[in-house]
C-alpha positions as a Markdown table, in Angstrom:
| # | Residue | x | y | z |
|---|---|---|---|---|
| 1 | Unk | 0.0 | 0.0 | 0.0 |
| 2 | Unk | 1.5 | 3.3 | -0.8 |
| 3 | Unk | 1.4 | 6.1 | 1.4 |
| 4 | Unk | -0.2 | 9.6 | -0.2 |
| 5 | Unk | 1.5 | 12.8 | 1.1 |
| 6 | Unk | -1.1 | 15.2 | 0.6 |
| 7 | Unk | 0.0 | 19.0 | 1.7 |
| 8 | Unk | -3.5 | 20.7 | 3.5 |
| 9 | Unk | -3.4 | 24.2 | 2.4 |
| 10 | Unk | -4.5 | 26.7 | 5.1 |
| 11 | Unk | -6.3 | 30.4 | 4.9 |
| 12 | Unk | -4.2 | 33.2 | 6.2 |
| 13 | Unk | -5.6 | 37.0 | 7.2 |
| 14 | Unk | -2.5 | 39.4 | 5.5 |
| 15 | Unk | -3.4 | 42.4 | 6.9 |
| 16 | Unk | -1.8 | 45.4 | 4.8 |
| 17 | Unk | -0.8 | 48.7 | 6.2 |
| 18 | Unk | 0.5 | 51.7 | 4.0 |
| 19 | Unk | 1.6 | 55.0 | 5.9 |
| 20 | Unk | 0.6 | 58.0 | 4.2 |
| 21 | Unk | 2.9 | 61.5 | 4.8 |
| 22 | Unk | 2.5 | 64.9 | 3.5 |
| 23 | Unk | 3.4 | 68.0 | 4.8 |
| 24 | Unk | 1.3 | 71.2 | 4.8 |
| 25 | Unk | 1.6 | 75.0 | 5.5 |
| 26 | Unk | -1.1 | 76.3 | 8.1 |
| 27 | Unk | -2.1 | 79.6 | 9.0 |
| 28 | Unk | -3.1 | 80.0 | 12.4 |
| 29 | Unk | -2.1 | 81.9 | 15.6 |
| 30 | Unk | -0.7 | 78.9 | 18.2 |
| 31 | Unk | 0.1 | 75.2 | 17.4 |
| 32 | Unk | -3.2 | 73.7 | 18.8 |
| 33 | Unk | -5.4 | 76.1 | 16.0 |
| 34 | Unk | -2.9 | 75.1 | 13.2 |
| 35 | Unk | -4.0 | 71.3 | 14.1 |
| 36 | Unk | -7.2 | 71.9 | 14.4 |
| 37 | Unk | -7.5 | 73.9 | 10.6 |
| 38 | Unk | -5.2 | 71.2 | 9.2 |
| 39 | Unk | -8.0 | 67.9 | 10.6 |
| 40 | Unk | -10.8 | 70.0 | 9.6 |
| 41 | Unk | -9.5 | 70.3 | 6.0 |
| 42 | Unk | -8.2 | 66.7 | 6.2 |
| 43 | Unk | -12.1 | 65.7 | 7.2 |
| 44 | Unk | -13.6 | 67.9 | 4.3 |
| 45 | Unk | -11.2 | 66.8 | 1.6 |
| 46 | Unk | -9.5 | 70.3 | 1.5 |
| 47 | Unk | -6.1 | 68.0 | 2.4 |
| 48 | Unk | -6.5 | 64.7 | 0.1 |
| 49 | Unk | -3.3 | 62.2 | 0.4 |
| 50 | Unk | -2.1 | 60.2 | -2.7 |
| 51 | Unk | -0.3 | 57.0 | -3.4 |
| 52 | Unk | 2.5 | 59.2 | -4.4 |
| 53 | Unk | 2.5 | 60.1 | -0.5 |
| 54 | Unk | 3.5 | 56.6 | 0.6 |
| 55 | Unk | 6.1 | 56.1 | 2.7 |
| 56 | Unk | 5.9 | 52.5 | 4.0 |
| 57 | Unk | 4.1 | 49.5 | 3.4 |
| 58 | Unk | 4.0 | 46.3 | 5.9 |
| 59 | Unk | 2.2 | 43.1 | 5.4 |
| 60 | Unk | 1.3 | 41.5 | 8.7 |
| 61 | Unk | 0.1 | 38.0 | 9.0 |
| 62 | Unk | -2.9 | 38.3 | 11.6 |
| 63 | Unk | -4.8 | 34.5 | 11.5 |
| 64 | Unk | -4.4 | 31.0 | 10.0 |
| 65 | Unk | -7.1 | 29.0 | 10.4 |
């Protein structure tokens, strides 16, 4: 009798981060108002951040089953 070696293939989760980076110019009087202009625009679309704006890209293995 011959023996079959038969390899079980699993399902893995790949999770996939990419860090987007861009610097803008604010107008504002203090720190704290310049961050708050810059995440409202972000929020409205004022500030929109391209693939071009990549600067990393990890691939992380979260689950086998």
């Amino acid at each position: 009798m011959r023996k079959i070696d038969k390899k079980v293939k699993k399902v893995f989760q790949i999770e996939i981060v990419e860090k987007l980076s861009n610097i803008v110019e604010i107008s504002a009087e203090n720190g704290q108002e310049a961050l708050l202009k810059a995440q409202d625009m972000y929020r409205n679309e004022n500030i929109i951040l391209y693939p071009d704006d990549c600067i990393d890209t990890k691939f992380n293995i979260l689950k086998n089953d």
